[in-house]
OpenMM code with the backbone's topology and positions (N, CA, C; nanometers):
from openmm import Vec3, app, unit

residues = "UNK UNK UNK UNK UNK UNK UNK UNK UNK UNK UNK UNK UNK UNK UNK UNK UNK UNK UNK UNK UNK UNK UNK UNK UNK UNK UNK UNK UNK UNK UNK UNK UNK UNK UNK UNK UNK UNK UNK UNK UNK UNK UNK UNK UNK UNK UNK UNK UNK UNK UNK UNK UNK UNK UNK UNK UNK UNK UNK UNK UNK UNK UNK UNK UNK UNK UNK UNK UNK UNK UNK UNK UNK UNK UNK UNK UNK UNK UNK UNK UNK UNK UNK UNK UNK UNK UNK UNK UNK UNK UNK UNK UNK UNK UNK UNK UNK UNK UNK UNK UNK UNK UNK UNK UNK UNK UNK UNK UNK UNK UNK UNK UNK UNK UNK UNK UNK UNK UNK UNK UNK UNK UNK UNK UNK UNK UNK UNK UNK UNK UNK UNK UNK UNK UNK UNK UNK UNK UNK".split()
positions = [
    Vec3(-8.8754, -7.4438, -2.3475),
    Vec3(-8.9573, -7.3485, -2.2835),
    Vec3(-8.9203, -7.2090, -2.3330),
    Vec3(-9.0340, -7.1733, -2.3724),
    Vec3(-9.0102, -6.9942, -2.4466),
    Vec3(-9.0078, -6.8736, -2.3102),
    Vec3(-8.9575, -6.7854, -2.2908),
    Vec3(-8.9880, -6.6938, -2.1893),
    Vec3(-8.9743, -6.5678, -2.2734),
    Vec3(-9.0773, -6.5054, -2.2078),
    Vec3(-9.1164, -6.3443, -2.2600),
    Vec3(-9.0817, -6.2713, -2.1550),
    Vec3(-9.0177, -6.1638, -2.2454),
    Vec3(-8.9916, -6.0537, -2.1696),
    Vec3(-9.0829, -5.9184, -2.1093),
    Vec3(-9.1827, -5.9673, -2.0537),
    Vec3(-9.3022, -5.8863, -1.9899),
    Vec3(-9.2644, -5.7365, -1.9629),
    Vec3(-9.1246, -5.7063, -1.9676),
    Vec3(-9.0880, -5.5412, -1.8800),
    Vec3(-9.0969, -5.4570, -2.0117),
    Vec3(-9.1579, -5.3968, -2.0386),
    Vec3(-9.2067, -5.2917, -2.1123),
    Vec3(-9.1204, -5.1740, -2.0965),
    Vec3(-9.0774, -5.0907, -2.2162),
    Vec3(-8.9639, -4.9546, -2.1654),
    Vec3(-9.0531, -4.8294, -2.1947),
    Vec3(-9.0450, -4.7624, -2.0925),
    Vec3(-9.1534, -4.6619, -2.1422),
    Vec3(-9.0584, -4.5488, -2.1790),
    Vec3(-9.1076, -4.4822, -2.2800),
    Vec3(-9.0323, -4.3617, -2.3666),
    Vec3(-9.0962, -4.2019, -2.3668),
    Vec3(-9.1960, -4.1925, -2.2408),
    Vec3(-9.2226, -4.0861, -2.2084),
    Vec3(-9.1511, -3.9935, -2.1487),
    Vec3(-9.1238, -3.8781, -2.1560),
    Vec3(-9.0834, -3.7601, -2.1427),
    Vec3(-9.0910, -3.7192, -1.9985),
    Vec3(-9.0578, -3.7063, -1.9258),
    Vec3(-9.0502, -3.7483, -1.7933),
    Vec3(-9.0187, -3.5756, -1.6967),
    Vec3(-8.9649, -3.5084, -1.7888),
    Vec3(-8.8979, -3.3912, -1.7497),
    Vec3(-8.7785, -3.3625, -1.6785),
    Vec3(-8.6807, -3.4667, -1.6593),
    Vec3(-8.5792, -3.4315, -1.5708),
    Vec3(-8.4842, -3.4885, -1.6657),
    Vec3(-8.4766, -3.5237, -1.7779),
    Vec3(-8.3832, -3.5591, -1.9010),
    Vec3(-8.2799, -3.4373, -1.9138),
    Vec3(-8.1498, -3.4484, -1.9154),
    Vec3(-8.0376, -3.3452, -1.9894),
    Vec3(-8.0565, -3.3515, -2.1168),
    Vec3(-8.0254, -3.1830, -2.1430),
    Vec3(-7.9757, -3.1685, -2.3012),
    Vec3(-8.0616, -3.0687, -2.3035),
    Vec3(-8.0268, -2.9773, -2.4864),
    Vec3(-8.0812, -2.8454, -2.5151),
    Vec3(-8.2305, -2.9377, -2.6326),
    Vec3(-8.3124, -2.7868, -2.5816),
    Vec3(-8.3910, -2.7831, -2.6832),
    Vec3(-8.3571, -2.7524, -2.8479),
    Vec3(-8.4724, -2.8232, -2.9380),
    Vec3(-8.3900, -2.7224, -3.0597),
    Vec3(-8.3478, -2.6056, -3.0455),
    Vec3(-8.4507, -2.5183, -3.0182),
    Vec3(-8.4548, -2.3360, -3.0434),
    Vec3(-8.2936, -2.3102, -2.9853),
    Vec3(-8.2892, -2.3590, -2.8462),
    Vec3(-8.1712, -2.3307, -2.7844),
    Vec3(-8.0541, -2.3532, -2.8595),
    Vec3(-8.0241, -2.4496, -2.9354),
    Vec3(-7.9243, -2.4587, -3.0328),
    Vec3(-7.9097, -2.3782, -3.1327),
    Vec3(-8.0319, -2.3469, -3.2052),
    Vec3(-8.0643, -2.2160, -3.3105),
    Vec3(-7.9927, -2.1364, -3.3078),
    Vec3(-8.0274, -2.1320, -3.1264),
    Vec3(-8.0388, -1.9447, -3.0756),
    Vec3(-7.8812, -1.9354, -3.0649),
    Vec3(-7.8357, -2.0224, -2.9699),
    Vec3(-7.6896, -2.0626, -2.9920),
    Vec3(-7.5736, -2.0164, -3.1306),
    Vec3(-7.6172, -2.1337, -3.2306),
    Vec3(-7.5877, -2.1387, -3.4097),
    Vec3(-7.5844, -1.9815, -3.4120),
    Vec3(-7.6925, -1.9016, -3.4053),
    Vec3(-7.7151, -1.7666, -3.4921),
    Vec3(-7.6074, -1.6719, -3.4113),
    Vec3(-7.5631, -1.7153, -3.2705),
    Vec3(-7.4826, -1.5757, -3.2297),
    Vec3(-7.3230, -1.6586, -3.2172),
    Vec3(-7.2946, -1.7781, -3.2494),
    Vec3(-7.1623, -1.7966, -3.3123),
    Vec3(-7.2108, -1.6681, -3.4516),
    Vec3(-7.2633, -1.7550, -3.5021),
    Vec3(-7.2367, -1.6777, -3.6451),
    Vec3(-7.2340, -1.5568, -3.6657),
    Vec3(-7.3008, -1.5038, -3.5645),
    Vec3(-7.2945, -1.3436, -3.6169),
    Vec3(-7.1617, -1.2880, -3.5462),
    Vec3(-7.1074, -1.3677, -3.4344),
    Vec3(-6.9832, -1.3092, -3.3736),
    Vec3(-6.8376, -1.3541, -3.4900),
    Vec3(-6.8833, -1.4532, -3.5477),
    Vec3(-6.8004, -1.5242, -3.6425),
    Vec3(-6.7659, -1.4018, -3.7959),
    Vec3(-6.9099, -1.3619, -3.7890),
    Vec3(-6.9073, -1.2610, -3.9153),
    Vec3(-6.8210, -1.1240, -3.8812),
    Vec3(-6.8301, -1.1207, -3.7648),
    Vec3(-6.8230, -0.9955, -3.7030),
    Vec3(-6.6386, -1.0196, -3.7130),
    Vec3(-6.6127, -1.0734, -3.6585),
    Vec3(-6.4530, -1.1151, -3.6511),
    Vec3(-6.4092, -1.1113, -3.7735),
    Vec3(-6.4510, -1.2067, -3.8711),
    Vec3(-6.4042, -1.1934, -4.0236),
    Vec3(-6.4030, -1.0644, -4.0818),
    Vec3(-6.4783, -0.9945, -4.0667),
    Vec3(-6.4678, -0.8629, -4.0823),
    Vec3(-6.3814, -0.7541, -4.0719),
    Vec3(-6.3271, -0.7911, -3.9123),
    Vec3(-6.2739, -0.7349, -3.8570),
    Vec3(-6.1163, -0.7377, -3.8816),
    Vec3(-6.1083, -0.8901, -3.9586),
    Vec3(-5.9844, -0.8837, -3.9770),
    Vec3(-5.9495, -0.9134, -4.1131),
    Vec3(-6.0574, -0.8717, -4.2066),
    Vec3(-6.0067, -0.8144, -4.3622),
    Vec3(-6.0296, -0.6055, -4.3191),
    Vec3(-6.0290, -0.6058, -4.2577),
    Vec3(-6.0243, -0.4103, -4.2382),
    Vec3(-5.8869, -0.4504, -4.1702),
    Vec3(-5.8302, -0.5382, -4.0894),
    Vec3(-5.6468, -0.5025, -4.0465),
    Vec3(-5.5864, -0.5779, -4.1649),
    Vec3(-5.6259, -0.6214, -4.2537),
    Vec3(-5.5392, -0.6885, -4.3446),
    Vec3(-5.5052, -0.5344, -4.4374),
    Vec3(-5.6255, -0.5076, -4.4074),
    Vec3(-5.5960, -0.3712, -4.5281),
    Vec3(-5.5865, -0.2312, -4.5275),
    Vec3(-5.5541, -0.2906, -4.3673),
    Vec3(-5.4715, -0.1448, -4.2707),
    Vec3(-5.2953, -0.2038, -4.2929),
    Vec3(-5.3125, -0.2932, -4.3083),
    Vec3(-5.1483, -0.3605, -4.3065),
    Vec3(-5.0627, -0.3849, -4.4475),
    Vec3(-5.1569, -0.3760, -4.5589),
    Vec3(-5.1442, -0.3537, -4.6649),
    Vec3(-5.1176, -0.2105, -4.7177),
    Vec3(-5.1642, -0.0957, -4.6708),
    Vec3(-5.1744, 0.0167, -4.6918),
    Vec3(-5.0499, 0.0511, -4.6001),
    Vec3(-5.0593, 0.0254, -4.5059),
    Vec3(-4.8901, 0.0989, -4.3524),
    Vec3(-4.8378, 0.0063, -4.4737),
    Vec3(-4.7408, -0.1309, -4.5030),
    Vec3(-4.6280, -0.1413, -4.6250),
    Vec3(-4.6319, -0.0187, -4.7394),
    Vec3(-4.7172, -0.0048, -4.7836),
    Vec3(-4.7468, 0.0438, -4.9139),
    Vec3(-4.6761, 0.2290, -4.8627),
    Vec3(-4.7391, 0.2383, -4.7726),
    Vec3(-4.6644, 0.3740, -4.7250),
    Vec3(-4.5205, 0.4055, -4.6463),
    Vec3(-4.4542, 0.2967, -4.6206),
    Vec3(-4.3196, 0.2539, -4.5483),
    Vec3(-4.2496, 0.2226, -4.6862),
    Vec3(-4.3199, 0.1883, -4.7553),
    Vec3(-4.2134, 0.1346, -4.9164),
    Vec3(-4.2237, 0.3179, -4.9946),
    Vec3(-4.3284, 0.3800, -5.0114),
    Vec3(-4.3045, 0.4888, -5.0259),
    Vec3(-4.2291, 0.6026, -4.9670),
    Vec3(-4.2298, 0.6404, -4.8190),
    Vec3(-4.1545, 0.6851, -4.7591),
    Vec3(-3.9612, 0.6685, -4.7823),
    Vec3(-3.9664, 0.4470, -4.7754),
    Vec3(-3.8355, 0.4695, -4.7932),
    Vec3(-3.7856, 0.4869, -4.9490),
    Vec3(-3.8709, 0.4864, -5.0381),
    Vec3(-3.8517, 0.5212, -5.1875),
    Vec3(-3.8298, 0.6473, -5.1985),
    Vec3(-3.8768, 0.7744, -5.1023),
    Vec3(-3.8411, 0.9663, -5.1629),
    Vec3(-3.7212, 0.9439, -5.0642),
    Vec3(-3.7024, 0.9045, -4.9639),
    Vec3(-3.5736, 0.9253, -4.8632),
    Vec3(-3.4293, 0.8474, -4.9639),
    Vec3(-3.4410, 0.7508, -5.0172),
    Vec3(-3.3784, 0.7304, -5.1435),
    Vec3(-3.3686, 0.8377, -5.2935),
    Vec3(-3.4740, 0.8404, -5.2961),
    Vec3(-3.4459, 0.9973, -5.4104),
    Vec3(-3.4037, 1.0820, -5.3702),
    Vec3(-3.4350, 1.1076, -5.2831),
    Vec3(-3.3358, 1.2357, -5.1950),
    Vec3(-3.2984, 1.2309, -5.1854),
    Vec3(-3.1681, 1.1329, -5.1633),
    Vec3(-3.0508, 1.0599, -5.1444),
    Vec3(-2.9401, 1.0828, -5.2532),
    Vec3(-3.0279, 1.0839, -5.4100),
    Vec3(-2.9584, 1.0408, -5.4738),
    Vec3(-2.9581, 1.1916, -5.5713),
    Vec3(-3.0274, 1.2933, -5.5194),
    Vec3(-3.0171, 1.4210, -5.6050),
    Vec3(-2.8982, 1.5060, -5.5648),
    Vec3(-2.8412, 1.4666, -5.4482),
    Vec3(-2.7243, 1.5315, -5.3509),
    Vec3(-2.7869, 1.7142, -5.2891),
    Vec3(-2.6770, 1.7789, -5.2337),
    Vec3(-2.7283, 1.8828, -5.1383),
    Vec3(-2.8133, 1.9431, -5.2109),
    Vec3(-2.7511, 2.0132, -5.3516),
    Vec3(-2.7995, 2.1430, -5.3961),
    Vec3(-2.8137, 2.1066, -5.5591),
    Vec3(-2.9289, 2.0200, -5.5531),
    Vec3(-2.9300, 1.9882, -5.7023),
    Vec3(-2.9876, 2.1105, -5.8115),
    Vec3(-2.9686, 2.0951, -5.9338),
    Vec3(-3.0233, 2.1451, -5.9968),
    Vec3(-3.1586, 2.1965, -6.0015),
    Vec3(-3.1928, 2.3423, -6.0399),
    Vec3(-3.3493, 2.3537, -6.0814),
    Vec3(-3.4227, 2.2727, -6.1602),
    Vec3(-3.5339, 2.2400, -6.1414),
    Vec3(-3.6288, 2.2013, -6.2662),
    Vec3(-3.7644, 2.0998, -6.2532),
    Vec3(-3.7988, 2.0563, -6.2894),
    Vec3(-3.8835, 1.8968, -6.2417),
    Vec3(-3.8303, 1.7846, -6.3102),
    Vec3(-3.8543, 1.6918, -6.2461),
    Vec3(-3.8265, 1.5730, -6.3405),
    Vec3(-3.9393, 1.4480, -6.2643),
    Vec3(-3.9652, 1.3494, -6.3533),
    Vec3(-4.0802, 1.2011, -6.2785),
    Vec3(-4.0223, 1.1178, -6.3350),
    Vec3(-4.0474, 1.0283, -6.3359),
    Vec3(-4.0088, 0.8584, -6.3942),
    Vec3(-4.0974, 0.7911, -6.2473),
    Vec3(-4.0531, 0.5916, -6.2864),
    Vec3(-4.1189, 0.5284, -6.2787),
    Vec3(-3.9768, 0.4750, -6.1416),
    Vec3(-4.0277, 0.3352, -6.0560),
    Vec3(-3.9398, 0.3018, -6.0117),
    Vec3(-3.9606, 0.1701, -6.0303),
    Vec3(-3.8104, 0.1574, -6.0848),
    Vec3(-3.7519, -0.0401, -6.1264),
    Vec3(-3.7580, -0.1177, -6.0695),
    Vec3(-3.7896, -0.2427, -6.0930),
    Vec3(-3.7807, -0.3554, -6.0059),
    Vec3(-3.9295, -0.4589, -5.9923),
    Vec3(-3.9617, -0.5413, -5.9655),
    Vec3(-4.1040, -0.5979, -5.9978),
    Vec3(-4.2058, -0.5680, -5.9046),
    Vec3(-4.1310, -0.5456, -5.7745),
    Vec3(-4.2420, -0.5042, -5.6733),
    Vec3(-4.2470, -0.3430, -5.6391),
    Vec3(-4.2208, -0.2860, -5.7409),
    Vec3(-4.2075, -0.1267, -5.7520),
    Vec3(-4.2770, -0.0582, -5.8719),
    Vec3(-4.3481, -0.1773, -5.9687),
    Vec3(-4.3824, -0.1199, -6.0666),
    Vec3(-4.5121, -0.0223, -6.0630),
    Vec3(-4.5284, 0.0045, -5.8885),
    Vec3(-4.6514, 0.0506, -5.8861),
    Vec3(-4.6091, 0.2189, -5.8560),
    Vec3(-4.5026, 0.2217, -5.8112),
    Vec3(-4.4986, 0.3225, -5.8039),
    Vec3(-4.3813, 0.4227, -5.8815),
    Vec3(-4.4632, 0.5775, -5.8843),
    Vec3(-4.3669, 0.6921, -5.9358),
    Vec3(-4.3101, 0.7912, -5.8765),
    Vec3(-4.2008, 0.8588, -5.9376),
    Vec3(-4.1888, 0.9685, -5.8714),
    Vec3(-4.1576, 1.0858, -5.9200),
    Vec3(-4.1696, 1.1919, -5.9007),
    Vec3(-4.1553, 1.3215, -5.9268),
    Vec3(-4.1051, 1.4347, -5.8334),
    Vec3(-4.0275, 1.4929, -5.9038),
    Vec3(-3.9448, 1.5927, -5.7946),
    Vec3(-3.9345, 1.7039, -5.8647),
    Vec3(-3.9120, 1.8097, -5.7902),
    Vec3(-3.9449, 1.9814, -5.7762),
    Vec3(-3.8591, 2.0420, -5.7556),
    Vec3(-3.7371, 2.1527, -5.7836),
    Vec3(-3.6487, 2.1970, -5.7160),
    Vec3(-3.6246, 2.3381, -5.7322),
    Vec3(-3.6711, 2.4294, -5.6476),
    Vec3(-3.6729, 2.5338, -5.7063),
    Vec3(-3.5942, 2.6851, -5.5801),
    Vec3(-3.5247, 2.7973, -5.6794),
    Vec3(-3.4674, 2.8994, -5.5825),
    Vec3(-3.5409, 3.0133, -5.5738),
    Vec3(-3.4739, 3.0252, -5.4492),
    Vec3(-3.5507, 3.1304, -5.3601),
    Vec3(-3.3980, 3.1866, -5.3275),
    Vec3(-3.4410, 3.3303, -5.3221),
    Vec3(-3.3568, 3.4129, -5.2661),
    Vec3(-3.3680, 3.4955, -5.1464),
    Vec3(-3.3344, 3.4982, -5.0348),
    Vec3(-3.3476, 3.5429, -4.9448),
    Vec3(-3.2769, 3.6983, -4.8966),
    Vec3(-3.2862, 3.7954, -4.9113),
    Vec3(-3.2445, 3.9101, -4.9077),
    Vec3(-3.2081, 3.9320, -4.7229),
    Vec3(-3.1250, 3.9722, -4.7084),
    Vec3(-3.0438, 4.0713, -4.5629),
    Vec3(-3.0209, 3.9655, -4.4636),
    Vec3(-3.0466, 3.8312, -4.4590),
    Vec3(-3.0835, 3.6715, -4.3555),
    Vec3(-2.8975, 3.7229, -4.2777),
    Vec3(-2.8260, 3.6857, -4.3660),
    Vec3(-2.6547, 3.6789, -4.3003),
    Vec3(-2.5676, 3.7671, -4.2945),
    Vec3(-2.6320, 3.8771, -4.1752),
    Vec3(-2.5173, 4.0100, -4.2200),
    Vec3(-2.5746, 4.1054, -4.3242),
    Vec3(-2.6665, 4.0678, -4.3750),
    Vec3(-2.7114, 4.1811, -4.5028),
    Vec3(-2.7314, 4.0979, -4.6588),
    Vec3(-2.6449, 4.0023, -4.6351),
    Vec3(-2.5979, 3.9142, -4.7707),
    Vec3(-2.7465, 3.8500, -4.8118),
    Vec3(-2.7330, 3.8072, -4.9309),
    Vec3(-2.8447, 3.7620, -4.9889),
    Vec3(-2.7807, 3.5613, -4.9977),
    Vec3(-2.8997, 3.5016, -4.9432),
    Vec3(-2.8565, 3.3904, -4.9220),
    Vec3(-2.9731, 3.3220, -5.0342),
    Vec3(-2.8846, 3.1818, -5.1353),
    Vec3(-2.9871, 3.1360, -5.2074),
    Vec3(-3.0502, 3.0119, -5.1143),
    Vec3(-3.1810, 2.9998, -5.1401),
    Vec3(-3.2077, 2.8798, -5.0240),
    Vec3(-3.2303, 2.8023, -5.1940),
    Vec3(-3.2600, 2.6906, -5.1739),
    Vec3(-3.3467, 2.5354, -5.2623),
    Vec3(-3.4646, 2.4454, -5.2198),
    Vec3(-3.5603, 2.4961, -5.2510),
    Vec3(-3.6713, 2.3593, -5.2049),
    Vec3(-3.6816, 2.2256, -5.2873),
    Vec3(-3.6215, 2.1497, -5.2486),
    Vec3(-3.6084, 2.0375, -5.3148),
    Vec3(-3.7434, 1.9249, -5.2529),
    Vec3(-3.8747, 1.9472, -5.3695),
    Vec3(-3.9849, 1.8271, -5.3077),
    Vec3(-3.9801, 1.6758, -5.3978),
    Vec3(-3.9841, 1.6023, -5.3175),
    Vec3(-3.9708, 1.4513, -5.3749),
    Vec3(-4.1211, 1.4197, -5.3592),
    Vec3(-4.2021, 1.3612, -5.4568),
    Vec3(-4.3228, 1.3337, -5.4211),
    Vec3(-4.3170, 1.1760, -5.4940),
    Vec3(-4.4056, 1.1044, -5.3951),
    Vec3(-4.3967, 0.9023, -5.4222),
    Vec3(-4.5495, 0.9122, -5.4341),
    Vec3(-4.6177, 0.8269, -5.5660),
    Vec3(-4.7340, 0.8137, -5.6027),
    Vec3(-4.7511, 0.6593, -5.6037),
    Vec3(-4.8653, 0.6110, -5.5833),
    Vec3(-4.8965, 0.4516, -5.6108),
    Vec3(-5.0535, 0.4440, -5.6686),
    Vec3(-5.1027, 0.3801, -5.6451),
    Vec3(-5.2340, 0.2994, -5.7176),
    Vec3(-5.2702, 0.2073, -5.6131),
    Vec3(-5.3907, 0.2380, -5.5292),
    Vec3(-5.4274, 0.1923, -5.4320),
    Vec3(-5.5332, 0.1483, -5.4324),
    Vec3(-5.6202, 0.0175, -5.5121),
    Vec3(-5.7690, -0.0254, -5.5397),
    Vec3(-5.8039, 0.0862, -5.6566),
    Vec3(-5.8372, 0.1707, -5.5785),
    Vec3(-5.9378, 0.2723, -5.7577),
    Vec3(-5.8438, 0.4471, -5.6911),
    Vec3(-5.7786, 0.4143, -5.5880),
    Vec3(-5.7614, 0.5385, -5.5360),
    Vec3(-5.5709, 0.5588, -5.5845),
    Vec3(-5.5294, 0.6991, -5.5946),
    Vec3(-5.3902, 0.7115, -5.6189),
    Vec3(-5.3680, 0.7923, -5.5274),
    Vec3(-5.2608, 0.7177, -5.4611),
    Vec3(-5.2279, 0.7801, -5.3119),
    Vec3(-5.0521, 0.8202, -5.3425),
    Vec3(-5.0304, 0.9068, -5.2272),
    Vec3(-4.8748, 1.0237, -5.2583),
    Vec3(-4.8349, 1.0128, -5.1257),
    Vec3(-4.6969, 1.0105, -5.1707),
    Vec3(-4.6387, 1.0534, -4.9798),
    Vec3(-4.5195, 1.1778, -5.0648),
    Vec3(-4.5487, 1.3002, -4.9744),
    Vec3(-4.4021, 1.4265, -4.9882),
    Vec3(-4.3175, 1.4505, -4.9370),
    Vec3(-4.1865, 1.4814, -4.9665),
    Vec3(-4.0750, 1.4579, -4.8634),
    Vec3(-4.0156, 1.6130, -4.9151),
    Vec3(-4.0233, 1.7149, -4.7878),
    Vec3(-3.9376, 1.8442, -4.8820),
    Vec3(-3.7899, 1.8307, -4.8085),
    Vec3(-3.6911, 1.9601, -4.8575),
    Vec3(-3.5760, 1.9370, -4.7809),
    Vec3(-3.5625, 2.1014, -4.8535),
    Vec3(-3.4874, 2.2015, -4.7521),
    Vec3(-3.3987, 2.3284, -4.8130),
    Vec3(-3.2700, 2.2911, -4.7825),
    Vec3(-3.2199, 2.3429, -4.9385),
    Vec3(-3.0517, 2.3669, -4.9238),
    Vec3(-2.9945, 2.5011, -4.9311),
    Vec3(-2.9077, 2.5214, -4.8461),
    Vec3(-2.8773, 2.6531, -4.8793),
    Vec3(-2.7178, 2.6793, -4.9381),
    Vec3(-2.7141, 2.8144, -4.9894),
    Vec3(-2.5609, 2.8197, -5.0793),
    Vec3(-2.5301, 2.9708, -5.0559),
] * unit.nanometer
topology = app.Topology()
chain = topology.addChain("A")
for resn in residues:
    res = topology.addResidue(resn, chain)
    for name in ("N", "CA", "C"):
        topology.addAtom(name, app.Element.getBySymbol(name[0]), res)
């Protein structure tokens, strides 16, 4: 004996079904993405805020080292060179040292002062960026 299954499934749309429409997913998709873009963005501009603060902390402590190493009351004159080492090949430096005489400052006496400027240069994308460090000595 054969038996049929007479119950029929109906696949009409009924209106009380869960779940999103397409559009709603779209609409969804498009504002991940644009918050997604927005973020990526956001954090290649601190990568290269964080790239630039090193780049200026390695300069800083590079003239506080030259300065270091010219002692109180160096000589007049200029001098530049390069600085050694593999992760330094970007940057230079150049220094300034020059007298001034100060007339009547101590008692009447003429006091020599020294401006000694250390200046740190690098290469920054297309841009060449400087940090200056002055110091007076006096004698």
């Amino acid at each position: 004996m054969i038996m049929w299954n007479r119950r029929r499934v109906n696949h009409r749309y009924t209106g009380t079904a869960a779940g999103f429409t397409l559009l709603e997913v779209l609409v969804a998709v498009a504002i991940v993405a644009t918050a997604l873009v927005a973020f990526m963005g956001l954090h290649a501009r601190s990568l290269d805020a964080t790239i630039r603060a090193q780049d200026l902390t390695t300069a800083v402590l590079l003239a506080q080292g030259k300065m270091a190493t010219m002692g109180e009351f160096p000589d007049t004159g200029e001098e530049q060179g390069k600085f050694e080492g593999p992760e330094l090949e970007r940057f230079q430096w150049a220094t300034a040292v020059t007298e001034h005489t100060l007339e009547g400052v101590d008692g009447g006496k003429a006091v020599t002062v020294r401006r000694v400027e250390v200046a740190v240069y690098w290469v920054d994308g297309q841009q060449t960026r400087h940090y200056a460090l002055e110091a007076y000595g006096v004698r």
